[in-house]
N, C-alpha and C positions, 0 to 999 in steps of 0.2 A: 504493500500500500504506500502509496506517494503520500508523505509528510508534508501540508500544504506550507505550516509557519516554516522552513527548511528551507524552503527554497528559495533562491534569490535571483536578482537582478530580474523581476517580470513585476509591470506596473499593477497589478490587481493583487490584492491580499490572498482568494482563495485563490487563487491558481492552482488548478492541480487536484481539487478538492473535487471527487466525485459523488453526485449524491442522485438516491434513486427517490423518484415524488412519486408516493399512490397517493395523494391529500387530497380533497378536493375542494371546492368554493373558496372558501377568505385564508382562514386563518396559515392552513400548512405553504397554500400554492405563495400565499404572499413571504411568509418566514423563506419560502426556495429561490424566490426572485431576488430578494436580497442576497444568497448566496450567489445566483449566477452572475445578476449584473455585478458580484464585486467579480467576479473571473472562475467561479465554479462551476464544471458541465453537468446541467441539471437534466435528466430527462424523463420528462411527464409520463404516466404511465395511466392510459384512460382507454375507458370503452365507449363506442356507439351504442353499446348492446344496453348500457343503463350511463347514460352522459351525465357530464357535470351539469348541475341546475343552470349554473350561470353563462352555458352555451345558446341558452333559447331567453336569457335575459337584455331586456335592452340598456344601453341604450343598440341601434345598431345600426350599421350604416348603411343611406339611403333610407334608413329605415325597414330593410327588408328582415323577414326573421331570418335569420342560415344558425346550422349548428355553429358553422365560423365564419357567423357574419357580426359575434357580438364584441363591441370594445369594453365590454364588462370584465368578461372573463380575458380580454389581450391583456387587458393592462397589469392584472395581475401574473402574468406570466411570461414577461420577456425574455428574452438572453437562453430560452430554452430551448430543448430538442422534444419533440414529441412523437411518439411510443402508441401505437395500436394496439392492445391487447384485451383479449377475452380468457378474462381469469376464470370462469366457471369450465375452463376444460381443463383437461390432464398439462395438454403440453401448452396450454398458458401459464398453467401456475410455475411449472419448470423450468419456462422463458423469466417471472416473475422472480423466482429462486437466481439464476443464473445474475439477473441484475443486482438480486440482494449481493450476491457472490463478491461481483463486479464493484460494488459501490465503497466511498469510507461511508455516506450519511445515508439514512434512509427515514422517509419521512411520514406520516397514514394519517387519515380521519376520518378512521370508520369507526362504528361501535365495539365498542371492546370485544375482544374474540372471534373477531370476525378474519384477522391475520391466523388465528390460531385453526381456523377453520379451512382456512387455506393450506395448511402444513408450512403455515410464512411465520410462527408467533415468534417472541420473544426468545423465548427459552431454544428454541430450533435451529435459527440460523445463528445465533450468537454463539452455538457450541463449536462449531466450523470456523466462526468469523468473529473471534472475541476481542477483536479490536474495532469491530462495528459500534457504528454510535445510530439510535435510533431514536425519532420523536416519534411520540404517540400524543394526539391533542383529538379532546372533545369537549363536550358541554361542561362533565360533572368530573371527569378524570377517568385513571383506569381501576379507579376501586371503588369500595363503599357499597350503599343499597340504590346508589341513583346513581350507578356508572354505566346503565344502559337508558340513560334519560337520552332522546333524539331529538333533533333542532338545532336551529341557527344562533346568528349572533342577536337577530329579536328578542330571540328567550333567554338568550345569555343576559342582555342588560338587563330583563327582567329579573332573573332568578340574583343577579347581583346586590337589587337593590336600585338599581339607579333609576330605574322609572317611576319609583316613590317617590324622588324630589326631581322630577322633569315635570314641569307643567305646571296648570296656574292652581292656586288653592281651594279654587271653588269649581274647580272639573276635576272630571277623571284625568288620573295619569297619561301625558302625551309620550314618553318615552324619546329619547336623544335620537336623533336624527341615523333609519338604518340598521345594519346589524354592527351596533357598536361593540361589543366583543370581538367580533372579527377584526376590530382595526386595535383593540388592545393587546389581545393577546400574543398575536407576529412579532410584538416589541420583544416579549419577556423571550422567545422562543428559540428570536437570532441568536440573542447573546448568550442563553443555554446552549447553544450549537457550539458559538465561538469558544465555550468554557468547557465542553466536552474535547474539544481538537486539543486544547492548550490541554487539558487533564491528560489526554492521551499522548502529546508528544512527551509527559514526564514516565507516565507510568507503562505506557502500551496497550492498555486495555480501553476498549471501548465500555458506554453504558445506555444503555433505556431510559430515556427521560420522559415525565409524565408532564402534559401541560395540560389543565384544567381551564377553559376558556372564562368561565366563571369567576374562579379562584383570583386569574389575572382580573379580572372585571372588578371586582372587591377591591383592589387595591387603591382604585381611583377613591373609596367611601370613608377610607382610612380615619381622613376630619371628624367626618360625622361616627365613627361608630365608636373612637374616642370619647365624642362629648354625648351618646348614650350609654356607656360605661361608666366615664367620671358622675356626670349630671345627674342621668336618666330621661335627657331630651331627646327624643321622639323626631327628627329634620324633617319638616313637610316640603312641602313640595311649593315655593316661592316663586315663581314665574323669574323675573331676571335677578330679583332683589339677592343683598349676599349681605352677610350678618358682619364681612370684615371691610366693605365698601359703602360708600353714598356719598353721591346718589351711586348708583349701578345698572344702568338702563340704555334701551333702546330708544331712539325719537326720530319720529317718520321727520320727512326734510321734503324738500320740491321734486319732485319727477315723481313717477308711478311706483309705488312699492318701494321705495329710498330710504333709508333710514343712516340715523349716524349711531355707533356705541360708545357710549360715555360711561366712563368708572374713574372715581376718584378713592383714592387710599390714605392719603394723610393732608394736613395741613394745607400745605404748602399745595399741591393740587386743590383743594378749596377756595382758598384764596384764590387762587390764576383763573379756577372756572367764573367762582362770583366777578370777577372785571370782568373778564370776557365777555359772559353772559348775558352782565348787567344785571345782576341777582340783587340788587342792592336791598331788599328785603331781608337776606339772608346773609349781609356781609360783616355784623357785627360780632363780636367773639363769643356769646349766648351758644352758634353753631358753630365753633372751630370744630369740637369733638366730633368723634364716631357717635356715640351715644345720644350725641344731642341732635345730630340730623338725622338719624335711623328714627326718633320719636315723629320726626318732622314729614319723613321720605314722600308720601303722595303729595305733600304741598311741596317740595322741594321739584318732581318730578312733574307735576304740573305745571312750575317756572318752566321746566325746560322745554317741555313740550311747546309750548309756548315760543319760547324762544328760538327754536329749531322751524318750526311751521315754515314753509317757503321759502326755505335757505337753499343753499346748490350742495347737495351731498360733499363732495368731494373738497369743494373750498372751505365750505365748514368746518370738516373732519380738521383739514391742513391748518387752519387758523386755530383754532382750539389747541392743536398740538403743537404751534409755536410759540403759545401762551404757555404752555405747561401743562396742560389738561391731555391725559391719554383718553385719544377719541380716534374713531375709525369707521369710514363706511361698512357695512354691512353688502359685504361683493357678492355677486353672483357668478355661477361659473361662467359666464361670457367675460365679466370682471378678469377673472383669475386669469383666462386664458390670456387677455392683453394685459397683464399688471404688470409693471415697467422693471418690479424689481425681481418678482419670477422671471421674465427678460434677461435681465441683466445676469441671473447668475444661470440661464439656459435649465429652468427644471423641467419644462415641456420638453419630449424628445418626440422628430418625427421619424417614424421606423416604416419601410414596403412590406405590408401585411401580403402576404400569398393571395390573398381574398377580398379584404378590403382595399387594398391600394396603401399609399399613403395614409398612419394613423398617426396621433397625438399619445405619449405614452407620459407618463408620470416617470421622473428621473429620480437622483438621490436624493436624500433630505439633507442628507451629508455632504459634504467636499473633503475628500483625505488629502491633505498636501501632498505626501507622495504616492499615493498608491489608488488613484480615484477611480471609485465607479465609474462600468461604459456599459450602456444597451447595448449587448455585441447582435442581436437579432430581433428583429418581431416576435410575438407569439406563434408558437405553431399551430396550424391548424390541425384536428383530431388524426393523430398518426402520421403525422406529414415527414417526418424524418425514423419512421421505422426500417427501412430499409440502412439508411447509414447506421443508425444505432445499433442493430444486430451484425454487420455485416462488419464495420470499424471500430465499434467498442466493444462488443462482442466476439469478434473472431466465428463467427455463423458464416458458415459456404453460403454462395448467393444459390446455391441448388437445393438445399435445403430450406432458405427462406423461402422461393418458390412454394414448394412443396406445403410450407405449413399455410401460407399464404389460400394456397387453394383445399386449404382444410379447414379454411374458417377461421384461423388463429386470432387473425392481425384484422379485428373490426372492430 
């Protein structure tokens, strides 16, 4: 097995790092993408016979449905090789083993035991391969009485907690925007990976690591589950308001659905919004305090509303924050895609989708000074690189890929 931290003089960290993905939707394909675009050869491993959800998801382009016609599922998968297989036969699961074989990473998100059903679990390939590093991620983890609980990152913010305090106080829970789980959990997952490689170039041995998508999800409640521990306060559910801010709010502005976000923290941001403002109702020291404007907040937020009514988003935002007040339009993705300072540092990347053409892909969040992430490819389309995968990382005669090919293998 190729030591990726070992190697030198090649601009991508994982260089070298092979890793095999059966994951599918958010969580695992996203934690693979970050290995590949940093220089790891990922390759997807998916069937037509039961597809990822997120291949009939839109958005998509032209707007037509295709299995790979969705920028849903590109985005999450760039820099990768993609893998046609029908794991419900003999000599799938054996193509399947063969890559476990092949791989240092291996990555799933199915229900628990469902690798085990395969003759692929834990305990199996890691006797042969005990310097294999493997993720396993779902809802609830790979133990307990609710480790065969099924569902996305919807359920995940649910079961977290976090849909308790999303929304306003006199509705039902609105829940954060999505299956936010899936965009928490990829975080905690990289860096288990990265801390498995680092574990294994001391020791040699690979390990099974368990990510509970929930578990990560909790983490963000950390504040609040604190102050019902110490307290016994109960955090409801506060529409923008925030118990360490005020004001803390939204306020529509001139054009259609515009708004600016205003949150002040201390003092000194107090003072700079009141001139700005022109709060002068609110500018004597009575409201310096946190305590003393949180008693105040709808009169305080009713100033601003006020004050914002038919202003120009973006010049507002800019003038507030040259005053001293952290204030920012509320962008949308047409926003983002032109925002001058996503621009500037190139996080849009455009990649030639096999299918789509030319697509827009989400780049690093990061800059390595020396060793920076590249989109080395588009997404692949379902199976689109089975044939080099078996053939070039594999060592499979092109006579015998034939062969399984017309036995149904590779769909």
């Amino acid at each position: 097995m190729i030591d990726p931290i070992k190697i030198d003089g090649d601009p991508q960290p994982f260089k070298g790092l092979k890793v095999a993905d059966f994951a599918w939707v958010g969580v695992g394909p996203i934690i693979s993408k970050f290995l590949a675009d940093h220089g790891a050869t990922v390759v997807r491993i998916e069937s037509s016979k039961r597809p990822d959800v997120l291949r009939m998801a839109p958005p998509f382009k032209r707007r037509v449905p295709d299995i790979n016609n969705s920028q849903f599922i590109a985005n999450f998968n760039s820099s990768k090789l993609g893998l046609a297989l029908d794991m419900s036969t003999a000599e799938g699961r054996q193509i399947a083993r063969q890559m476990i074989d092949w791989c240092d990473v291996t990555l799933e998100s199915f229900t628990p035991g469902t690798m085990d059903k395969f003759g692929l679990g834990w305990d199996e390939v890691s006797r042969d391969h005990p310097d294999l590093i493997r993720l396993s991620t779902c809802l609830r983890g790979q133990t307990g009485p609710e480790r065969s609980f099924g569902g996305f990152g919807n359920q995940g913010a649910a079961l977290a907690g976090l849909h308790s305090i999303t929304g306003w106080p006199d509705r039902p829970p609105a829940g954060p925007y999505g299956a936010y789980t899936d965009m928490i959990a990829p975080r905690f997952g990289a860096l288990c990976i990265a801390a498995a490689i680092f574990e294994r170039a001391r020791s040699g041995k690979g390990q099974h690591i368990d990510l509970s998508q929930v578990e990560a999800g909790v983490h963000f409640l950390e504040p609040l589950l604190l102050d019902y521990t110490v307290n016994g306060r109960i955090a409801p559910a506060g529409g923008h308001d925030s118990q360490s801010e005020c004001p803390h709010g939204v306020y529509r502005t001139a054009g259609i659905e515009r708004y600016v976000a205003i949150s002040v923290s201390n003092e000194t941001e107090w003072r700079a919004l009141c001139k700005a403002a022109g709060l002068s109702a609110f500018a004597d020291d009575r409201f310096a305090s946190l305590a003393a404007r949180l008693a105040v907040k709808d009169d305080i937020n009713a100033a601003l509303t006020q004050f914002c009514a038919g202003q120009p988003p973006f010049a507002l935002a800019s003038a507030l924050r040259a005053a001293g007040v952290p204030a920012s339009v509320v962008l949308r993705p047409s926003d983002l895609y032109e925002d001058p300072q996503l621009l500037h540092r190139k996080f849009f990347v455009t990649l030639p989708h096999s299918k789509m053409g030319p697509t827009p892909y989400d780049g690093p969040a990061t800059i390595f000074s020396d060793t920076p992430a590249r989109l080395s490819k588009a997404a692949p389309m379902l199976g689109e690189d089975t044939d080099y995968v078996l053939t070039e990382l594999l060592g499979m005669p092109a006579a015998e890929v034939s062969r399984l090919r017309d036995a149904g293998i590779f769909v």
